[in-house]
Backbone atoms as SQL, in Angstrom:
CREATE TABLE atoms (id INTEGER PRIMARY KEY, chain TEXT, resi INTEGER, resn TEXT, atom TEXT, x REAL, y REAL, z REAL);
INSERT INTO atoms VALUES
  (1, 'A', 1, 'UNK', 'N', 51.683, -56.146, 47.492),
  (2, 'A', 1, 'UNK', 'CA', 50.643, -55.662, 46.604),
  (3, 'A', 1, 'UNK', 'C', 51.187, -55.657, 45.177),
  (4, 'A', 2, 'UNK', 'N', 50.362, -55.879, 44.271),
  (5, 'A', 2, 'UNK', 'CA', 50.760, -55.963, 42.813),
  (6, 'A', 2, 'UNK', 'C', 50.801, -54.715, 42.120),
  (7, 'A', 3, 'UNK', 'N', 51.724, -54.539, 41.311),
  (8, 'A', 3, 'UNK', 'CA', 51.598, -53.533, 40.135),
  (9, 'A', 3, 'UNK', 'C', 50.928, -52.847, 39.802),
  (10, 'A', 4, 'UNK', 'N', 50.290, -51.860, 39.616),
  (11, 'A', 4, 'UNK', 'CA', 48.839, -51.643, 38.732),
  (12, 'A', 4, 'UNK', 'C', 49.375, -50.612, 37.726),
  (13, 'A', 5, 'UNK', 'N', 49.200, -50.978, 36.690),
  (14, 'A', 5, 'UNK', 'CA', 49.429, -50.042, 35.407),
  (15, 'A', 5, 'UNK', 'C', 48.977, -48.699, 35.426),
  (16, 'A', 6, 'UNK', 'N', 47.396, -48.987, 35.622),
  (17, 'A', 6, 'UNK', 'CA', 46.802, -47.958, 35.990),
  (18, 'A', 6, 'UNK', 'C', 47.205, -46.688, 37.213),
  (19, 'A', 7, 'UNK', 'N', 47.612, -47.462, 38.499),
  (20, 'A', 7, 'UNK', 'CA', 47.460, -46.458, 38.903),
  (21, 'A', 7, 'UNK', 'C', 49.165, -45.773, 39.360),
  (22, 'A', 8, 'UNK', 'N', 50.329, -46.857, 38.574),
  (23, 'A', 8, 'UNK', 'CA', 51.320, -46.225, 37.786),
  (24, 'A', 8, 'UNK', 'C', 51.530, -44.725, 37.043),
  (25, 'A', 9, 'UNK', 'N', 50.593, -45.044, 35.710),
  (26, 'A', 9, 'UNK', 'CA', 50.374, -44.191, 35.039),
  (27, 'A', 9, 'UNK', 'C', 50.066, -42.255, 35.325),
  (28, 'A', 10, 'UNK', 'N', 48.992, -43.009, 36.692),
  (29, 'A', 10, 'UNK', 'CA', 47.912, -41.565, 37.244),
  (30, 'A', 10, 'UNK', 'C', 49.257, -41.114, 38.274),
  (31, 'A', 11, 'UNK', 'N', 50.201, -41.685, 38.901),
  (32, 'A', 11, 'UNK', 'CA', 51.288, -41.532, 39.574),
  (33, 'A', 11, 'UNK', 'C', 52.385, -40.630, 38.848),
  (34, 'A', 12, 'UNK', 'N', 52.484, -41.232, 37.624),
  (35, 'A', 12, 'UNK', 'CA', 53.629, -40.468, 36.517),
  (36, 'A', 12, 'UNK', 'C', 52.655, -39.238, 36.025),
  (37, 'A', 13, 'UNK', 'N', 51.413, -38.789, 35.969),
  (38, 'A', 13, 'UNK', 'CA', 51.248, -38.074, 34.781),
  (39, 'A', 13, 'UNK', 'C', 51.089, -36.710, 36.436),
  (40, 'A', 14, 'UNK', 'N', 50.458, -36.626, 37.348),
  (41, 'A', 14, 'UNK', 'CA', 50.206, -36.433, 38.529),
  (42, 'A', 14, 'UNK', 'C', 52.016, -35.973, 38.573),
  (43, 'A', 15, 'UNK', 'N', 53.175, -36.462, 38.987),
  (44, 'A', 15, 'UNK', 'CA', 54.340, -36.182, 39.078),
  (45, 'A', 15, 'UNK', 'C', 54.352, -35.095, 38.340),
  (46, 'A', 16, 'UNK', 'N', 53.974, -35.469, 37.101),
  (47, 'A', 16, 'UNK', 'CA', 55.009, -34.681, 35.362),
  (48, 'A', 16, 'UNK', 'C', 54.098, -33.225, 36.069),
  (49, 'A', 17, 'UNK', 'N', 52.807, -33.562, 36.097),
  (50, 'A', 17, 'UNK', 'CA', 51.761, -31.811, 36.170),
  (51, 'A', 17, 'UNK', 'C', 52.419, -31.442, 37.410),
  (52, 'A', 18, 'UNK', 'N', 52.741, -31.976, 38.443),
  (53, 'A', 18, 'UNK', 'CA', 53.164, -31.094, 39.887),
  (54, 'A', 18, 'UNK', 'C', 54.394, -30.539, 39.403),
  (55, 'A', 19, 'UNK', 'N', 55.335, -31.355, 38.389),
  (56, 'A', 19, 'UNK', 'CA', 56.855, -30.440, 38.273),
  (57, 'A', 19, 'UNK', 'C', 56.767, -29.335, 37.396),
  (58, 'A', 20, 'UNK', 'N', 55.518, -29.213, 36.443),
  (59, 'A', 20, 'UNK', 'CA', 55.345, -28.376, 35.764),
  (60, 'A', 20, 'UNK', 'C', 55.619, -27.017, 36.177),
  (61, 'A', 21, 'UNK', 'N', 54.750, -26.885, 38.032),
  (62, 'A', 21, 'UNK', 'CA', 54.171, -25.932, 38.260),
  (63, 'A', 21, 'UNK', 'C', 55.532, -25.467, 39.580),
  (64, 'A', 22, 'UNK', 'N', 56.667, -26.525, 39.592),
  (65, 'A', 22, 'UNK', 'CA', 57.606, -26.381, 40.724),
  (66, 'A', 22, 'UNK', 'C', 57.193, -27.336, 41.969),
  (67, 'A', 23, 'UNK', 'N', 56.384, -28.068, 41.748),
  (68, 'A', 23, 'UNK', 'CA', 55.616, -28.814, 43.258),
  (69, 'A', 23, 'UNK', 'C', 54.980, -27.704, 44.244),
  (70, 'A', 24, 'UNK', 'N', 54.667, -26.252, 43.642),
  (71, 'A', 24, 'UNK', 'CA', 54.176, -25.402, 44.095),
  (72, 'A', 24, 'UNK', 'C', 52.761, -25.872, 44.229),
  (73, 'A', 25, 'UNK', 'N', 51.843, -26.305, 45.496),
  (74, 'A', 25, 'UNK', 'CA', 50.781, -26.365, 45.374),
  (75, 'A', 25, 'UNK', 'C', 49.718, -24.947, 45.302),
  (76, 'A', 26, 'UNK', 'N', 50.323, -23.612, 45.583),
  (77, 'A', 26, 'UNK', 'CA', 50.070, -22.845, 44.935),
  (78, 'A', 26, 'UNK', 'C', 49.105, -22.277, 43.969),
  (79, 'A', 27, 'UNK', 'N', 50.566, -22.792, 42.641),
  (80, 'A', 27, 'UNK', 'CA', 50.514, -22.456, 41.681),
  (81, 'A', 27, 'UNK', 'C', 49.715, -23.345, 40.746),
  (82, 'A', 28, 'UNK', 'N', 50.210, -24.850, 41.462),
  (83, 'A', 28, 'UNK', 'CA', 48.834, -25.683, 41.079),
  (84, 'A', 28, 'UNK', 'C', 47.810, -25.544, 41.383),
  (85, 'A', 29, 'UNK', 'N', 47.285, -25.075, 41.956),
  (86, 'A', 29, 'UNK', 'CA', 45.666, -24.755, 42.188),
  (87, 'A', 29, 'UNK', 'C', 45.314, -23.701, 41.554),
  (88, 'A', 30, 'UNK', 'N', 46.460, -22.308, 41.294),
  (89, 'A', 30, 'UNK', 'CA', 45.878, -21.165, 40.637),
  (90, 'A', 30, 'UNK', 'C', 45.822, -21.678, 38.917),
  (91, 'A', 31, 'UNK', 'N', 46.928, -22.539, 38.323),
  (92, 'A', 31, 'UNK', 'CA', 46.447, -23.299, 37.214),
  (93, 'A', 31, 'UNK', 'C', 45.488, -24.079, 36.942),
  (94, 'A', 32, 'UNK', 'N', 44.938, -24.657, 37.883),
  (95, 'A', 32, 'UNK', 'CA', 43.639, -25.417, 37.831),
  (96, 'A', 32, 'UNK', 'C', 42.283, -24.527, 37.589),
  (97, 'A', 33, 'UNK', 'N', 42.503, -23.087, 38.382),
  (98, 'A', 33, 'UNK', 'CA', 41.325, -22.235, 38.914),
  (99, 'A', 33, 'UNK', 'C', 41.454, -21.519, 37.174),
  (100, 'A', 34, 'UNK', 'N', 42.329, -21.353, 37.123),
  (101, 'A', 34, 'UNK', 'CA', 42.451, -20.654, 35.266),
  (102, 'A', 34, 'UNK', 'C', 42.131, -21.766, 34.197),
  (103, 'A', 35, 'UNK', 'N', 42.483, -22.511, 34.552),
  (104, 'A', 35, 'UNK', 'CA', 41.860, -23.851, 33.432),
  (105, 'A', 35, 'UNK', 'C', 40.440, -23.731, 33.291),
  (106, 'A', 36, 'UNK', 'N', 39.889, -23.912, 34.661),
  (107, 'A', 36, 'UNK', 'CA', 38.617, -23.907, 34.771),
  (108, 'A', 36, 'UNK', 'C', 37.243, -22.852, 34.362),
  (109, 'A', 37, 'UNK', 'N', 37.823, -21.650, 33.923),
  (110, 'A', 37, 'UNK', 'CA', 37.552, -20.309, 34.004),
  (111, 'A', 37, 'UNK', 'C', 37.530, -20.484, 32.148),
  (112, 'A', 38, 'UNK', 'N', 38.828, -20.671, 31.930),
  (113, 'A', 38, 'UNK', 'CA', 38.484, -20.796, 30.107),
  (114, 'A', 38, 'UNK', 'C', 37.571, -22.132, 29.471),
  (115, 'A', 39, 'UNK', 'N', 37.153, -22.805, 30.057),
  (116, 'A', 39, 'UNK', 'CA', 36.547, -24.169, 30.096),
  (117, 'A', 39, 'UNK', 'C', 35.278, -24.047, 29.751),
  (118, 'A', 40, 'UNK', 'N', 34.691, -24.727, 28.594),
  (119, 'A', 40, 'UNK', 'CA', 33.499, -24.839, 28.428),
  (120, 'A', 40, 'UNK', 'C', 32.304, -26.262, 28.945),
  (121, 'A', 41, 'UNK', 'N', 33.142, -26.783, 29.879),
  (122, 'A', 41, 'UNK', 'CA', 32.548, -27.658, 30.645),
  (123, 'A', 41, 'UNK', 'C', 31.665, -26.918, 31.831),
  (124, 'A', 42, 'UNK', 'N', 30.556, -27.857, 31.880),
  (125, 'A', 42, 'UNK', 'CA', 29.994, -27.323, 33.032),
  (126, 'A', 42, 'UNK', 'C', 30.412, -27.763, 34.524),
  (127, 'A', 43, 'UNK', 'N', 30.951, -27.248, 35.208),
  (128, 'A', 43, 'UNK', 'CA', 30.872, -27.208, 36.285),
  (129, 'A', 43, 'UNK', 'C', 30.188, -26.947, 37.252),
  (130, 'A', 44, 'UNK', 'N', 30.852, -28.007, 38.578),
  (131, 'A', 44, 'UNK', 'CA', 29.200, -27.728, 39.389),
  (132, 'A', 44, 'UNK', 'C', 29.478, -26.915, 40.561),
  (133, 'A', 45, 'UNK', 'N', 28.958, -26.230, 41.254),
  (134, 'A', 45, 'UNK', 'CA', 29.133, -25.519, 42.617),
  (135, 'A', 45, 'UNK', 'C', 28.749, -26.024, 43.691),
  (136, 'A', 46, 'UNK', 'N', 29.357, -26.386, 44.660),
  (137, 'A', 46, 'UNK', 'CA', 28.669, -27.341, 45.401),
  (138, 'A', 46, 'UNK', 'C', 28.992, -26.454, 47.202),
  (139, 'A', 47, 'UNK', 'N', 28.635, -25.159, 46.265),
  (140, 'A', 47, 'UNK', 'CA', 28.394, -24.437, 48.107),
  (141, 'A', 47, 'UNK', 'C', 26.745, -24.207, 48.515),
  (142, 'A', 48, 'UNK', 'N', 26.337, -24.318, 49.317),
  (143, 'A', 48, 'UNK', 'CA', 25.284, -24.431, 49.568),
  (144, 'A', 48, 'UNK', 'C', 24.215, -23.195, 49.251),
  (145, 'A', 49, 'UNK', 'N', 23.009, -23.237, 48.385),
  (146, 'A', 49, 'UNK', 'CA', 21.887, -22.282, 48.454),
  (147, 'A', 49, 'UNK', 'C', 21.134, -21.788, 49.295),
  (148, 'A', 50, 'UNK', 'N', 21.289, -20.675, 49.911),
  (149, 'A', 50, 'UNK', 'CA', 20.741, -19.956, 51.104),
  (150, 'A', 50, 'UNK', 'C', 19.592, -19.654, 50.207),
  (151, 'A', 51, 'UNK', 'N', 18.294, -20.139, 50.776),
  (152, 'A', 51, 'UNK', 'CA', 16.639, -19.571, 50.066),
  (153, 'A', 51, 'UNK', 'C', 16.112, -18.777, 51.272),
  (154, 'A', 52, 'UNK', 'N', 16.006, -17.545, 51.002),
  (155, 'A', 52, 'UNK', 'CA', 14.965, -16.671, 51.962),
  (156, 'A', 52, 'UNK', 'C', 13.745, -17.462, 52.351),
  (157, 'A', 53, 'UNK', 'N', 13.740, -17.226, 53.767),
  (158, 'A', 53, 'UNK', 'CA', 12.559, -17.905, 54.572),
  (159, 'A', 53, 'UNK', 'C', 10.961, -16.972, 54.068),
  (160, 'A', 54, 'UNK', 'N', 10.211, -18.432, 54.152),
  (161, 'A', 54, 'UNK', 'CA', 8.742, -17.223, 53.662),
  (162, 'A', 54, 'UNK', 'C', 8.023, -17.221, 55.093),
  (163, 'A', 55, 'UNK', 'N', 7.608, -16.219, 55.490),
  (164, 'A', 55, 'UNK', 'CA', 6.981, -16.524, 56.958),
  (165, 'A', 55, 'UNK', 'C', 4.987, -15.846, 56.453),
  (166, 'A', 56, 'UNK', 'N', 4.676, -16.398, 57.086),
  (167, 'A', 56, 'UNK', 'CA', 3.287, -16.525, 56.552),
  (168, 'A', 56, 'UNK', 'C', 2.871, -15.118, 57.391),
  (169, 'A', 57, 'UNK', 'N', 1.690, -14.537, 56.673),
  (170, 'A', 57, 'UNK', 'CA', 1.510, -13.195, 57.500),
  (171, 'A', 57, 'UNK', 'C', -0.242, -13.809, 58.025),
  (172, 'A', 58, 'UNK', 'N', -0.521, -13.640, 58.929),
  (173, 'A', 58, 'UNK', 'CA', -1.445, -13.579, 59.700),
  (174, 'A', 58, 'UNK', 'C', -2.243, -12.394, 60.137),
  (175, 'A', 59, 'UNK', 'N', -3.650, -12.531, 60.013),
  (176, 'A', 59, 'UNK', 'CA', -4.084, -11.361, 60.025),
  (177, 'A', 59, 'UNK', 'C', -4.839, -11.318, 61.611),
  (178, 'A', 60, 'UNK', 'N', -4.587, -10.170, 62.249),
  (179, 'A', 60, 'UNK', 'CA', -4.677, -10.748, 63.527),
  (180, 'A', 60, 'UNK', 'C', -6.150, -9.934, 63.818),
  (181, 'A', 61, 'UNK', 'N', -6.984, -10.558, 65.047),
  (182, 'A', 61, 'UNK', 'CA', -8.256, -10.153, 65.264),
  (183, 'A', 61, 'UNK', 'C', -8.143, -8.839, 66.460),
  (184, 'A', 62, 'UNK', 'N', -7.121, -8.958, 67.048),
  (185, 'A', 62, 'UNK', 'CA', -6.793, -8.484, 68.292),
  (186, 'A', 62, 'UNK', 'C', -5.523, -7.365, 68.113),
  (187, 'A', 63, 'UNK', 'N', -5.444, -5.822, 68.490),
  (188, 'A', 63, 'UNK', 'CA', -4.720, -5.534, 68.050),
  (189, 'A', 63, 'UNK', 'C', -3.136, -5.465, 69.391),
  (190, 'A', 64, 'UNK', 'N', -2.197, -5.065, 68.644),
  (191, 'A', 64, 'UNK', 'CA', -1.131, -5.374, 69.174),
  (192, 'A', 64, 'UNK', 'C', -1.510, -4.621, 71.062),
  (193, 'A', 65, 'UNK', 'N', -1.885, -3.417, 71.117),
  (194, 'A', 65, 'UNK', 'CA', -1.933, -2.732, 72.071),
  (195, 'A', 65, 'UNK', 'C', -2.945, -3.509, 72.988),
  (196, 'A', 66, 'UNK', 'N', -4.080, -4.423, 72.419),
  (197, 'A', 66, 'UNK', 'CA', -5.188, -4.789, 73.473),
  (198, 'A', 66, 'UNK', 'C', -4.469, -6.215, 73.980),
  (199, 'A', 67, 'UNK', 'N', -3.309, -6.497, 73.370),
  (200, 'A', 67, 'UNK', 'CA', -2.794, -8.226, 73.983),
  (201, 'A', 67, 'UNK', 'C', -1.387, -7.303, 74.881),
  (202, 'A', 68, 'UNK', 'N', -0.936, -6.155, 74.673),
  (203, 'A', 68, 'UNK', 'CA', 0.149, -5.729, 75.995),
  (204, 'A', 68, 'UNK', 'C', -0.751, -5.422, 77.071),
  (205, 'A', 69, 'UNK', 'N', -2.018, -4.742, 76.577),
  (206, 'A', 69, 'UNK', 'CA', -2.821, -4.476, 77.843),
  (207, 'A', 69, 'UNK', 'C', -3.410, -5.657, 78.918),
  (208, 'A', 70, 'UNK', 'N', -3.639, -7.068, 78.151),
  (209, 'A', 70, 'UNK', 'CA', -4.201, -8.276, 78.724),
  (210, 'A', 70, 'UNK', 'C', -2.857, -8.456, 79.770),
  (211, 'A', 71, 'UNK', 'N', -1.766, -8.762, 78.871),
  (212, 'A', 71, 'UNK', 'CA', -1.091, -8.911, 79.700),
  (213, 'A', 71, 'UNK', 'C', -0.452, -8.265, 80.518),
  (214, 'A', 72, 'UNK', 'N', -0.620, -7.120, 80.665),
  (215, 'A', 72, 'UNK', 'CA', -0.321, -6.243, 82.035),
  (216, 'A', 72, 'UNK', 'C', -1.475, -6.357, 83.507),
  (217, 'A', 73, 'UNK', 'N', -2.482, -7.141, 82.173),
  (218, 'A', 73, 'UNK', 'CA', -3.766, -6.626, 83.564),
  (219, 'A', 73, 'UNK', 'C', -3.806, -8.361, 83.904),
  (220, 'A', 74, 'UNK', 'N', -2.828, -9.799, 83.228),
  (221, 'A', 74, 'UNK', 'CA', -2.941, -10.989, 83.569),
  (222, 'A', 74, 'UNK', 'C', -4.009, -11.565, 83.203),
  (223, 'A', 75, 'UNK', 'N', -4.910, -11.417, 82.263),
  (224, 'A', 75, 'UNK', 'CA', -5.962, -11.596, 82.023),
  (225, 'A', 75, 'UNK', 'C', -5.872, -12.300, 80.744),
  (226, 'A', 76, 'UNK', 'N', -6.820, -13.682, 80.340),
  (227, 'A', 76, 'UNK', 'CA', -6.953, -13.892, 78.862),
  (228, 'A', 76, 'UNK', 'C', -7.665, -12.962, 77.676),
  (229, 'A', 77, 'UNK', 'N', -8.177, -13.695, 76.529),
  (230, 'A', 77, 'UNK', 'CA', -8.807, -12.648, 75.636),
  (231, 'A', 77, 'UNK', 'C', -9.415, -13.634, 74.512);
């Protein structure tokens, strides 16, 4: 495989930031998480949005007590 300058470069600069931190992956991540925190970039969150379920209310013709009674006595309505 050939050379690549490029991905040389991302190899050396990637090295230099891990010795910064001791090759502590750690400490690299808690530097990343503080970088990110003073940062006026937007960042995105990519944990998922829980939306409350809407459940439709129904207005019923029949009341709760006359459909336990059907069905005790096996009967429709």
């Amino acid at each position: 495989m050939k050379d690549d300058p490029i991905v040389e470069e991302i190899c050396r600069v990637r090295s230099a930031h891990a010795a910064r931190y001791g090759n502590d992956l750690d400490r690299i991540f808690a530097a990343i998480k503080e970088s990110e925190k003073k940062s006026t970039a937007k960042l995105v969150n990519r944990e998922p949005i829980l939306q409350p379920l809407s459940v439709p209310t129904i207005k019923a013709q029949i009341s709760t007590n006359e459909i336990v009674d059907c069905i005790r006595e096996g009967r429709d309505r």
